[in-house]
N, C-alpha and C positions, 0 to 999 in steps of 0.2 A: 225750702218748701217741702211738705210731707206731700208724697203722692195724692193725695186727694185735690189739693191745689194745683201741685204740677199740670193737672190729669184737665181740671176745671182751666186753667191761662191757657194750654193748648189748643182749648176747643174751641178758643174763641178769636174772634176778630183781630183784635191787638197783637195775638200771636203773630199771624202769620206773614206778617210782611216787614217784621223786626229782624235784621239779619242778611247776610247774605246767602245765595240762593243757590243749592246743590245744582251740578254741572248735567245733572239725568234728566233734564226740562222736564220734572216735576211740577217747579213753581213752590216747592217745600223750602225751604231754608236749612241751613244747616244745622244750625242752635234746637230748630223743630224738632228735626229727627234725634237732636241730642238727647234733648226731655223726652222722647219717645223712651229712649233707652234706659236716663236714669229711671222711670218709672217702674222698667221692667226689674232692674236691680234693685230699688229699696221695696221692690214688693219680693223679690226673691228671698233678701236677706233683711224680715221683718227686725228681729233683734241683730243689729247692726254685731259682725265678729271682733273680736279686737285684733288677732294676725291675722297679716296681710296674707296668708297661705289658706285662711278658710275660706276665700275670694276665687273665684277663677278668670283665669289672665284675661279674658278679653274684657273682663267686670271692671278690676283692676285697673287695667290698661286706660279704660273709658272715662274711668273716677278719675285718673290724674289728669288726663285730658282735661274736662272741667274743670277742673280745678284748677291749672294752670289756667284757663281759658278768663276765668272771673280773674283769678288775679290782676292777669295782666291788665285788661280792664277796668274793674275798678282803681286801680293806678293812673290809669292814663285816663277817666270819665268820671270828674268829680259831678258833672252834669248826672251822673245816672243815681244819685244818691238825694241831690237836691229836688229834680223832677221826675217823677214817675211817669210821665208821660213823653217822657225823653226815647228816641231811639234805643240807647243805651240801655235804657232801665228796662224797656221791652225785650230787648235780646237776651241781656242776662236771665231776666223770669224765662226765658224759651229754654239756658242752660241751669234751670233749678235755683235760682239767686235771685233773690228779690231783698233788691240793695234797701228798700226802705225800712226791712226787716232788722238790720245792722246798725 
């Protein structure tokens, strides 16, 4: 999802009760605040770098994060690929993934 999407599924309804729910009784979820984060990095780094050294570590660190995070998931949630309106497919869009995309 290019920031403009991300930024647009966040605000809305769907987002926010896809996920489990950060422990600072917020009521955010964690996926939420992920997409918070990737939005701040692919708007940081408009032309994506090609080394991983023109990233800084906590950029980095959050990229792999996700990315592991989808993995695992769409591995284990063929449901989030067939329905969109799946739990699944809602959490991932909160981590930048929006499996109908794939």
């Amino acid at each position: 999802m290019n920031p403009k999407e991300l930024q647009d599924w966040l605000g809305g309804e769907d987002s926010a009760g896809a996920g489990w729910s950060k422990d600072d009784g917020s009521g955010e979820t964690i996926g939420h605040e992920s997409g918070r984060k990737i939005i701040k990095i692919l708007e940081k780094y408009p032309k994506k770098p090609k080394d991983p050294s023109d990233y800084e570590d906590e950029d980095l660190q959050h990229m792999r994060k996700v990315v592991a995070y989808c993995k695992r998931h769409l591995a284990q949630e063929e449901s989030a690929k067939k329905n969109p309106e799946s739990k699944s497919a809602k959490s991932l869009k909160n981590w930048g993934h929006d499996p109908q995309k794939t």
